[in-house]
PLY file of the C-alpha trace (Angstrom):
ply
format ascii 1.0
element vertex 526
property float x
property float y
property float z
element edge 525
property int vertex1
property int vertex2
end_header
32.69 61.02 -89.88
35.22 59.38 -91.07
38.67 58.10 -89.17
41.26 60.43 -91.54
38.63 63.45 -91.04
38.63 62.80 -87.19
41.98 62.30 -87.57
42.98 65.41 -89.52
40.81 67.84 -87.02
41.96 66.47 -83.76
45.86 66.99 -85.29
44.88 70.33 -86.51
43.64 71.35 -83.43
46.95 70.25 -81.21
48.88 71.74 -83.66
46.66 75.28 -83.10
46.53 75.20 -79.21
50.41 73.67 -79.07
51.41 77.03 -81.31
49.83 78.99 -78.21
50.99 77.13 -75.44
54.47 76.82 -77.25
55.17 80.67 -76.42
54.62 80.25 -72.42
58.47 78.16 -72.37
60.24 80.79 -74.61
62.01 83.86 -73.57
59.81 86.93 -74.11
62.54 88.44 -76.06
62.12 85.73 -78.29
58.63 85.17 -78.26
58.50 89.21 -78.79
61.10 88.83 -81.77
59.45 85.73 -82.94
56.65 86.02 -86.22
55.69 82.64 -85.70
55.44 82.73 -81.35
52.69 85.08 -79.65
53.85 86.89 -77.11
50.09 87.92 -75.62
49.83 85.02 -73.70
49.24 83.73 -69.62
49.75 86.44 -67.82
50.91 85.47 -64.18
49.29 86.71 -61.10
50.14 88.62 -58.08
52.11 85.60 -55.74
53.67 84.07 -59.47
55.24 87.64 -60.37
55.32 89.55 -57.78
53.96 93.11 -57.47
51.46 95.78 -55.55
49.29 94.69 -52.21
47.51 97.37 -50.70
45.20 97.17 -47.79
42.54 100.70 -48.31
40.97 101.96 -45.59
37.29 103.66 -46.28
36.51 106.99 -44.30
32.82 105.48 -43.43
32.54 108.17 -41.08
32.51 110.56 -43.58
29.53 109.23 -45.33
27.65 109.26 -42.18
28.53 112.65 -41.27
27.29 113.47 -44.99
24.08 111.94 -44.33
23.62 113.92 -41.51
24.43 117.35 -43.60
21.83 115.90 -46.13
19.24 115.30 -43.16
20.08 118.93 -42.27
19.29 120.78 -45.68
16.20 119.05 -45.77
14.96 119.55 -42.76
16.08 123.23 -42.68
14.26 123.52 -46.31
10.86 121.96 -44.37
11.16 124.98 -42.06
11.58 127.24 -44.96
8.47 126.39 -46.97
6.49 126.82 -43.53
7.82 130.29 -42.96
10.05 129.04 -39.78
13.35 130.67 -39.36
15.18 131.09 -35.93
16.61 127.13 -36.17
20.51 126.44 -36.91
21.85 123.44 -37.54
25.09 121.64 -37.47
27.50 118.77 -37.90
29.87 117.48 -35.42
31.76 114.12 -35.46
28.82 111.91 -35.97
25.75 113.60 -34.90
23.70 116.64 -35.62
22.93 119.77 -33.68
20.08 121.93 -33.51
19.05 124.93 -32.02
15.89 127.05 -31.93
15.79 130.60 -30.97
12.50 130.61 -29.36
9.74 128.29 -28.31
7.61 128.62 -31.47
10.64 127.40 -33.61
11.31 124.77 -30.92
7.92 123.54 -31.71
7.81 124.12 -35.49
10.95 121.84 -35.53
9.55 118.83 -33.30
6.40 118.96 -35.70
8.88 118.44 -38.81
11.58 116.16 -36.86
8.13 113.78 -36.61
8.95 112.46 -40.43
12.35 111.98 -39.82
12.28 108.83 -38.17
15.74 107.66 -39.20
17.10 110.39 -36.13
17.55 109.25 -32.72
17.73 111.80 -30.34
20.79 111.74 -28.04
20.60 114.45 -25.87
18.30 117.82 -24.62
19.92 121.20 -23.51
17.04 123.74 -23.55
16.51 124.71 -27.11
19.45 122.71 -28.38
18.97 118.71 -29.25
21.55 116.61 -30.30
20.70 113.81 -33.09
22.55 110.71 -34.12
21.44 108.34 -37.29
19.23 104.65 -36.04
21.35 101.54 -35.76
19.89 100.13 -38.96
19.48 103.34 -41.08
23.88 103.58 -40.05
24.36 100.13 -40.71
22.53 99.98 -44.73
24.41 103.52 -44.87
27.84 101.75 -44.35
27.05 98.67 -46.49
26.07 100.60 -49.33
29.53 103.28 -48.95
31.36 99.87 -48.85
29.60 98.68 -52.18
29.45 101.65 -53.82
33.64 102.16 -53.11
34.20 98.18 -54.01
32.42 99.28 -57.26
34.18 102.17 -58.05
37.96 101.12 -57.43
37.29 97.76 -59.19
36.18 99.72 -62.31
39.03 102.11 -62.34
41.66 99.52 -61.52
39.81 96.53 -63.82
38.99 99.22 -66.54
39.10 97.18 -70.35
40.56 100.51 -72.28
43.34 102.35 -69.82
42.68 100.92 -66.38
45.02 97.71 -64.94
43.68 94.45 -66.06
44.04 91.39 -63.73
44.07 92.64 -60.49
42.46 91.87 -57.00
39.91 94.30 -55.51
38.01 92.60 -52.94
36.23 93.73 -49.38
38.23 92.97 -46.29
36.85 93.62 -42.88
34.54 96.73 -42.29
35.70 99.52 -44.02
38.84 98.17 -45.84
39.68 97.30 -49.40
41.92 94.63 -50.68
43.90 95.85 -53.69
46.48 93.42 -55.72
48.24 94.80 -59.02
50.73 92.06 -60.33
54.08 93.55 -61.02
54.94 95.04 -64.47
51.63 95.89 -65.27
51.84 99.40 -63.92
54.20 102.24 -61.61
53.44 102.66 -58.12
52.45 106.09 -58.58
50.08 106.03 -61.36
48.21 103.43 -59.29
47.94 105.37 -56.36
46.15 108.28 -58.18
43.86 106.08 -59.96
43.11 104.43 -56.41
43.09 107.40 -53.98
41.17 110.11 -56.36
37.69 110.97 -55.46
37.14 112.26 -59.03
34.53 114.98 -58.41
33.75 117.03 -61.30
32.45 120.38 -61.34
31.25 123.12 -64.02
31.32 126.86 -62.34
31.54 130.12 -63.89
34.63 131.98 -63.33
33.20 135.36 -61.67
37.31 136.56 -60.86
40.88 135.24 -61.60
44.38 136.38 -60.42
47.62 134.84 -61.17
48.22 133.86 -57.32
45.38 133.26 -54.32
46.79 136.49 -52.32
46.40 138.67 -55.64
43.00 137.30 -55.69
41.91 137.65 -52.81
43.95 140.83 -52.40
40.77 142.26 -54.86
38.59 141.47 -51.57
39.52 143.13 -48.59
36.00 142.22 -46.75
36.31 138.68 -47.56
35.04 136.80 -50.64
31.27 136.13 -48.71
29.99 132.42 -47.76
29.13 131.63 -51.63
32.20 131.69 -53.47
35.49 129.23 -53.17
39.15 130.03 -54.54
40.19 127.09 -56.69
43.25 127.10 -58.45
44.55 125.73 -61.33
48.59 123.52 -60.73
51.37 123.10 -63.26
51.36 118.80 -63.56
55.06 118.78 -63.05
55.65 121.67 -60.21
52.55 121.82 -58.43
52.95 125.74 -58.71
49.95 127.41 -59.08
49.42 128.98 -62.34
45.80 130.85 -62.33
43.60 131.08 -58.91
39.84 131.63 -59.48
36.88 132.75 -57.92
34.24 130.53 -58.42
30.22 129.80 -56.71
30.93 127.07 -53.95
27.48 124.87 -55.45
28.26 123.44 -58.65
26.13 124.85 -61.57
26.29 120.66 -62.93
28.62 117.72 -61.61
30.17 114.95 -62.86
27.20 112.80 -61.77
25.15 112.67 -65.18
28.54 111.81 -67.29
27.54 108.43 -69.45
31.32 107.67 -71.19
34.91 109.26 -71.22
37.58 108.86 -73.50
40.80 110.32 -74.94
40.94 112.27 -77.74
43.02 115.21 -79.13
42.47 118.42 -80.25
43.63 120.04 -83.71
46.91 120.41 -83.01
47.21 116.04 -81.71
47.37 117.36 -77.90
45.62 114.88 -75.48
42.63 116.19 -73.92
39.43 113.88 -72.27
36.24 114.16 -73.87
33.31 113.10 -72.11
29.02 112.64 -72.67
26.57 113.90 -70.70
23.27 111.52 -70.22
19.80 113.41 -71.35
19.50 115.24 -68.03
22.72 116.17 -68.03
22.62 117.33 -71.42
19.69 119.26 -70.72
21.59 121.09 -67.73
24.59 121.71 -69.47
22.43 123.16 -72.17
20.94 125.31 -70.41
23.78 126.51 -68.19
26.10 127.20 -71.22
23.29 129.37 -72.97
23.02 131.16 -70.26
26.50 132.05 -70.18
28.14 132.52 -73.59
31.08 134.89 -73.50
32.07 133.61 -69.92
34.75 131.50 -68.49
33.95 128.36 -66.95
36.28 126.05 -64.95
36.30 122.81 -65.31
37.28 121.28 -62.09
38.05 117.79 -60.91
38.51 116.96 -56.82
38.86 120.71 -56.34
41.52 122.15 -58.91
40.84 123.49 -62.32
42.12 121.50 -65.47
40.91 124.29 -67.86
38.76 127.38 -67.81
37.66 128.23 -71.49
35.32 130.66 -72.59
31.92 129.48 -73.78
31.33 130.44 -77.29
27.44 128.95 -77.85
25.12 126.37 -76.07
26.70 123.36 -75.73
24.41 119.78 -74.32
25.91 116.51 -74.56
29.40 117.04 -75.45
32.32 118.21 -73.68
35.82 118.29 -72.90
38.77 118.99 -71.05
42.09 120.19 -71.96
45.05 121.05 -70.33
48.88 120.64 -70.60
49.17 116.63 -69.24
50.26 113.29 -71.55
48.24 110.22 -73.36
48.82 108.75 -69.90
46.92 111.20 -67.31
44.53 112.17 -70.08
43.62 108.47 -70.16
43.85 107.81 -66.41
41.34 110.87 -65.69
38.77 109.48 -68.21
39.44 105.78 -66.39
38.35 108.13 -63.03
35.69 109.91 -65.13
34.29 106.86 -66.58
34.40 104.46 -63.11
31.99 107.53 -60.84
32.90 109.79 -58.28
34.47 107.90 -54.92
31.24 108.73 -52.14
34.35 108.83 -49.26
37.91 109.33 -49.37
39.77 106.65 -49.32
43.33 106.15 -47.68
45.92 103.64 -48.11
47.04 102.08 -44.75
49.29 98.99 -45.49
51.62 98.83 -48.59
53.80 95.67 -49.42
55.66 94.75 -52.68
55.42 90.97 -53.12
59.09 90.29 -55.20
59.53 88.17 -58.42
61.89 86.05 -56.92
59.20 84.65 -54.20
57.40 84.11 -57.39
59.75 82.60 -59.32
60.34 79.81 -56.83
56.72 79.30 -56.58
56.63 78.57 -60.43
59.84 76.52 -60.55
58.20 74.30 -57.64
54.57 74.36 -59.21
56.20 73.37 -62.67
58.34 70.52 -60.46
55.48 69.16 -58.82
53.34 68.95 -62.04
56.12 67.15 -63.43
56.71 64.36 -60.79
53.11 63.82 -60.82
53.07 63.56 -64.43
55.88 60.97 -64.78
54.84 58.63 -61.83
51.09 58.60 -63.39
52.53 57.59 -66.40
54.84 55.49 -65.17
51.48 53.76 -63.38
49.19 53.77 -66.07
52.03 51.96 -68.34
52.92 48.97 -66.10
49.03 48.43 -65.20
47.26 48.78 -68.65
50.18 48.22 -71.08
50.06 49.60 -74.34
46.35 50.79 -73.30
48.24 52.75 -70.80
50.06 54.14 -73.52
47.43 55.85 -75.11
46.53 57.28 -71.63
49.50 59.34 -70.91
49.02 60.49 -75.11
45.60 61.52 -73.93
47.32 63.35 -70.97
49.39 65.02 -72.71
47.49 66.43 -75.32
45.11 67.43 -72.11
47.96 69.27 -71.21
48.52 71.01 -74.56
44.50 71.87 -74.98
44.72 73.61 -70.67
47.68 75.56 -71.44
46.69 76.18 -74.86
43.13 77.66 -73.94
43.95 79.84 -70.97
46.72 81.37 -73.34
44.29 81.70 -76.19
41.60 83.40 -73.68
44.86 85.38 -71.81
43.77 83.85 -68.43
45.90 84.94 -65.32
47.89 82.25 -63.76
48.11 82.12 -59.68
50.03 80.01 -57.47
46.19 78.16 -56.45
45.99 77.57 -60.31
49.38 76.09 -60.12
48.02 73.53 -57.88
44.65 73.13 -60.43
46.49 72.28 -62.81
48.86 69.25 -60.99
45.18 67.99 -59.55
44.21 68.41 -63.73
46.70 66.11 -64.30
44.98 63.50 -62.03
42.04 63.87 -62.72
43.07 63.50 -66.94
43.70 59.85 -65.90
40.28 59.08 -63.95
38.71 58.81 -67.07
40.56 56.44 -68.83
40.40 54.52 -65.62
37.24 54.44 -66.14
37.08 53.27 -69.79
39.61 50.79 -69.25
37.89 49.01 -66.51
34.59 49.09 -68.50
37.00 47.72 -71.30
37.83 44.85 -69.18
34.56 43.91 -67.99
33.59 43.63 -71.58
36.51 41.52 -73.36
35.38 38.15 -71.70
32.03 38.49 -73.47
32.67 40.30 -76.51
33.63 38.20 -79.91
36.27 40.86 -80.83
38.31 43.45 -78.81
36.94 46.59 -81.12
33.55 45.81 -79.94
34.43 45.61 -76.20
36.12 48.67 -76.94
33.08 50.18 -77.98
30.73 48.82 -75.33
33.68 49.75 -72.91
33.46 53.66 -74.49
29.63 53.81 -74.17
28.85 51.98 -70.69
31.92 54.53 -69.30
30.20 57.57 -71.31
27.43 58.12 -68.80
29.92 58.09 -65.50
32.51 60.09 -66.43
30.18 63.00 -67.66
28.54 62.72 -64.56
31.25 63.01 -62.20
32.55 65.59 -64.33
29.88 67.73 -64.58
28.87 67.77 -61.28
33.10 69.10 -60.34
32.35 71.71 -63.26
29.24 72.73 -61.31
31.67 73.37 -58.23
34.29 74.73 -60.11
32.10 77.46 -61.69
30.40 78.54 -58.77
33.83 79.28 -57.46
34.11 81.39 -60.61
31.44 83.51 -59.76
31.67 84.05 -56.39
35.43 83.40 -55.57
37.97 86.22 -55.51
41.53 86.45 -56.44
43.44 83.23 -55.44
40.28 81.16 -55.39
38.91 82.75 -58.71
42.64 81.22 -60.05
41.90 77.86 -59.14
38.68 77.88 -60.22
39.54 78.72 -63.87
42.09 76.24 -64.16
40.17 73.25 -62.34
37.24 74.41 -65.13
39.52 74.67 -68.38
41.08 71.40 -67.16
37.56 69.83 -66.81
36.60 70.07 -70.39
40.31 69.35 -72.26
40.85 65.98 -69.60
36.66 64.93 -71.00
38.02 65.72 -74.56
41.07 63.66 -74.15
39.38 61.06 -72.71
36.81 60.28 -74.63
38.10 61.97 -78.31
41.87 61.22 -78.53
42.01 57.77 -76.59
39.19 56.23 -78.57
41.10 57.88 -81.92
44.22 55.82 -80.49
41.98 52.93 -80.33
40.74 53.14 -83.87
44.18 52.56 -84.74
44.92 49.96 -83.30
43.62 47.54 -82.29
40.87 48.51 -84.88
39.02 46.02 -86.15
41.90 43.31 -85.74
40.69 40.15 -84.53
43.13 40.09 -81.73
44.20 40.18 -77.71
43.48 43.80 -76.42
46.79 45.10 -74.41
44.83 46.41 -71.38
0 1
1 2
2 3
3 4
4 5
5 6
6 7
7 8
8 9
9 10
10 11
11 12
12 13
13 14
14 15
15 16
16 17
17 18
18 19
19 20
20 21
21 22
22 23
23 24
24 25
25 26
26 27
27 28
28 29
29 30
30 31
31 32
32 33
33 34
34 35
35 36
36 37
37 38
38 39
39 40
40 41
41 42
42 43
43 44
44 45
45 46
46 47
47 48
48 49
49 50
50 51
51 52
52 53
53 54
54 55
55 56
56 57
57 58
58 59
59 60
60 61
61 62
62 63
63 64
64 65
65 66
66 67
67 68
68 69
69 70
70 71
71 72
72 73
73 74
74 75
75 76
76 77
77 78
78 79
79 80
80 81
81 82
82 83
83 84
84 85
85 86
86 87
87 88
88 89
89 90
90 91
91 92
92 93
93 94
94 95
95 96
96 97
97 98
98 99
99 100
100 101
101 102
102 103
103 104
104 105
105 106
106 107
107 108
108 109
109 110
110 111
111 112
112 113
113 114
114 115
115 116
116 117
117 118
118 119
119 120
120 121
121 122
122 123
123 124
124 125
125 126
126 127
127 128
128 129
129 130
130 131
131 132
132 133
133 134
134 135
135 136
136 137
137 138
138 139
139 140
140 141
141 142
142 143
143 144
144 145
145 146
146 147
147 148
148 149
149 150
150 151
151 152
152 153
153 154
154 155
155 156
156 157
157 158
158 159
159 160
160 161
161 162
162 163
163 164
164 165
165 166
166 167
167 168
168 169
169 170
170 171
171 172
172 173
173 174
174 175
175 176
176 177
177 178
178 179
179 180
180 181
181 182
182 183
183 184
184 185
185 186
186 187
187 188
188 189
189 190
190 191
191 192
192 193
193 194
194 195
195 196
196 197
197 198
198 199
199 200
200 201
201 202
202 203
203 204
204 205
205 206
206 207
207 208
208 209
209 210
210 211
211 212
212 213
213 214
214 215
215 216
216 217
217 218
218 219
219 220
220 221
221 222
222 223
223 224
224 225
225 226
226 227
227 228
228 229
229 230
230 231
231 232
232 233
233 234
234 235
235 236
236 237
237 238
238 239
239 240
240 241
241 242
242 243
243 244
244 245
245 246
246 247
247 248
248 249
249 250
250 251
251 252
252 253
253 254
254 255
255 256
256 257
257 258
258 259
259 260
260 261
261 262
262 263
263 264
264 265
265 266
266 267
267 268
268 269
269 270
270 271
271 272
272 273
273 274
274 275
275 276
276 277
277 278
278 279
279 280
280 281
281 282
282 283
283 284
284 285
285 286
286 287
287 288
288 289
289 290
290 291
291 292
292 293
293 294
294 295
295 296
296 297
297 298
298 299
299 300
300 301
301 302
302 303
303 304
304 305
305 306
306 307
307 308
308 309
309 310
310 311
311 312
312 313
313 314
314 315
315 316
316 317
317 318
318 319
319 320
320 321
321 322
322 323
323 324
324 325
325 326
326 327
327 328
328 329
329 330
330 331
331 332
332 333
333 334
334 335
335 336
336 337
337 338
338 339
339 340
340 341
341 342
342 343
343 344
344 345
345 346
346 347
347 348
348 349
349 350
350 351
351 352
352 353
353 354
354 355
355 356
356 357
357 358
358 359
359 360
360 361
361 362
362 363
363 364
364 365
365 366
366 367
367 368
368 369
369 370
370 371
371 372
372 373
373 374
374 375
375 376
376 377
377 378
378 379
379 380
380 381
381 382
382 383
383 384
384 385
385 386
386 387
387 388
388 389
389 390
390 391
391 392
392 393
393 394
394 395
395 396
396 397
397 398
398 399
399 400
400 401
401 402
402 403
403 404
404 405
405 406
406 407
407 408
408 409
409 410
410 411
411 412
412 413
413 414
414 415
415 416
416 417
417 418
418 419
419 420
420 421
421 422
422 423
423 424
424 425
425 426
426 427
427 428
428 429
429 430
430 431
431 432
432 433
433 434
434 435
435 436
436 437
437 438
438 439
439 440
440 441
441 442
442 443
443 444
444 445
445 446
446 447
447 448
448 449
449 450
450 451
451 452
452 453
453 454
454 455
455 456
456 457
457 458
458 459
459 460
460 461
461 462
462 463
463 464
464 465
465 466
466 467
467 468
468 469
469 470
470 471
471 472
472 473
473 474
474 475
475 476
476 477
477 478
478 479
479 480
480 481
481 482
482 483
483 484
484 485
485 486
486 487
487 488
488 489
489 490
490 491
491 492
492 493
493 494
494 495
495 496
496 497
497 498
498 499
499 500
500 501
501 502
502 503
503 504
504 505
505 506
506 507
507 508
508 509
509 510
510 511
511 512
512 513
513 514
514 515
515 516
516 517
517 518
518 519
519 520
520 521
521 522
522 523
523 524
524 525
């Protein structure tokens, strides 16, 4: 390739990533009123611009104490299918109670309880035992509500279509959550309803309706019987209710077989969720609307109804649900929808608002720093390789253009640890030209001409400074992958700034180099 080709690329590509980075030191009403700026560009995090930090605390007892209702039904259906009746059973704080009638169903149940090793018995009273869940059955139970929650809240707060992007949801302690939402990006409130619903959703026929609960249940003077639940349907705004129904308390099909979510709108453009059922799902829903055309069914989500509309024919994989609420909440239940039911409720115990100012010093400072250390490396590099120096700080510069450049082109989020990635960048820009220079050196006693110890210098120093860089990119992307939040910043900066300081290195100074010296038959300035 020739030097004008080499030349022309390397200049077109400045030009292209100093357009991008160009719009990070412009007003964002300018950038915004700007046809030649972007204004999609770094997007700062958390402790840069200040925002949301919530520390979630996970009801783990709850999924224990759901374990143990589970345990229950099963071991009650067991007794069943032998023809054993006479046994209750129940659920109190964390253990399980049962108790026999008689003898015989005293014994039927000890023959049963034989399987269910994962029971420990606590205590004996007659024909009543009390059971609590094995050390290491408990423990796996807890790790996997803590994963399964982690899971869910980072998918409805990290969601790509209507969720909040950059944000931190990480494990901390036992049973709490981390959660980080930079400022700007999103109102208090909204966040707490993405974070704090358990997004259950539930298809039951509507056997009565009233406008109120008491003229409901005012139709039942004995009592509406252990099978059926009042759930009502709210005005968004008021919270009044505006229908109550009667509905079966089991679920004729749950939210747990829903494959996608999205927003959509009906014929007249009013925002309503549509969702898809996976086969099985399908298959249920098929099967429960054709049983059931020309009845109401209620569509409800974490216990109140969203719509109730009459089914007309069979319907499988399709659905949707209406009701009077904006693009916004239409969007935020299919985020919900979409992300899986929460297994536990979760509760927020520690809210604190990290301000812009804090985060505007931290820039201003971060931006300082990155500048001293940028003028006394140049200043360095200038007074100890001389015009070779030169082309240095032109190589670290134009690293800086291609970091800044890239992480805007690829919309990275900027933290206060990627600050400081990007000041060690700038040191670690100049290693490599350290490098080439002192291989230079070593060379110019023995070579006829300073081009070719410029070559030799280029080649010998090729080897070393891919090694040692490669083996920091190794570091760096491990922190990628297993890093969170602050460290996750640094990580992406230290990589980014691994690749542009190589390119600089070995592309742009050896360009400058072509130049001059050349192929001049002269003293190299080094």
């Amino acid at each position: 390739m020739s030097l004008r080709t080499r030349t022309i690329l390397v200049g077109m590509l400045l030009l292209f990533f100093g357009w991008l980075a160009a719009g990070n030191f412009v007003d964002k009403e300018r950038r915004i009123d700007s046809d030649f700026l972007r204004d999609d560009l770094l997007r700062m995090g958390l402790d840069l611009q200040g925002g949301i930090h919530w520390v979630v605390g996970v009801d783990l007892d709850r999924a224990v104490q759901h374990e143990l209702q589970t345990l229950a039904a099963g071991l009650r259906s067991r007794l069943q299918d032998d023809g054993v009746g006479g046994v209750t059973f129940g659920v109190e704080g964390l253990q399980l109670t049962t108790s026999s009638a008689n003898a015989e169903a005293s014994a039927s149940l000890a023959t049963v309880l034989e399987d269910y090793t994962v029971l420990d018995p606590v205590s004996t009273d007659g024909m009543t035992q009390t059971f609590e869940l094995i050390s290491p059955r408990r423990d796996e139970l807890v790790e996997l509500t803590m994963r399964q929650v982690l899971e869910v809240l980072r998918k409805r707060i990290d969601d790509p279509v209507t969720g909040i992007a950059e944000s931190v949801v990480t494990r901390q302690g036992a049973d709490r959550v981390l959660v980080q939402i930079p400022g700007g990006l999103v109102d208090r409130d909204r966040a707490v309803k993405l974070l704090a619903s358990t997004a259950f959703l539930e298809f039951k026929i509507v056997e009565d309706a009233a406008a109120t609960e008491e003229l409901l249940l005012a139709k039942y003077p004995d009592g509406i019987g252990a099978e059926f639940v009042i759930a009502t349907e709210r005005d968004r705004e008021s919270d009044a209710v505006i229908m109550a129904y009667l509905v079966a308390k089991e679920a004729a099909i749950t939210g747990q077989y829903l494959t996608d979510a999205r927003v959509g709108f009906d014929n007249r453009q009013r925002p309503e969720v549509q969702f898809t059922f996976d086969d099985e799902g399908g298959r249920r829903f098929g099967e429960f609307t054709e049983a059931h055309i020309d009845e109401p069914m209620a569509i409800i989500l974490d216990g109140q109804v969203y719509t109730a509309p009459t089914i007309n024919s069979r319907i499988t994989f399709n659905g949707r649900i209406t009701g009077s609420f904006s693009v916004e909440e239409a969007g935020d239940i299919a985020v919900v929808l979409r992300a899986g039911s929460l297994a536990v409720p979760v509760e927020i115990l520690e809210e604190r608002t990290v301000g812009p100012a804090l985060g505007q010093d931290s820039i201003e400072r971060g931006v300082r720093a990155s500048l001293v250390g940028l003028v006394v490396i140049v200043v360095f590099v200038i007074l100890y390789y001389r015009v070779s120096g030169v082309y240095a700080s032109i190589a670290l510069a134009t690293n800086l253009i291609l970091l800044i450049g890239l992480m805007s082109l690829f919309e990275a989020t900027l933290t206060l640890p990627g600050l400081a990635g990007l000041v060690l960048t700038i040191g670690m820009a100049v290693d490599a030209n350290v490098i080439i220079f002192e291989r230079i050196r070593e060379e110019l006693p023995k070579a006829r001409k300073a081009s070719a110890a410029i070559a030799t210098g280029f080649d010998k120093a090729l080897w070393t400074i891919l090694d040692a860089n490669i083996t920091t990119l190794i570091t760096g992307v491990v922190l990628l992958q297993f890093g969170t939040g602050p460290i996750k910043g640094f990580a992406v900066t230290l990589c980014v700034g691994i690749l542009t300081s190589v390119f600089s290195a070995l592309v742009v100074t050896r360009l400058l180099f072509h130049f001059y010296p050349g192929e001049r038959n002269q003293a190299l300035s080094i």
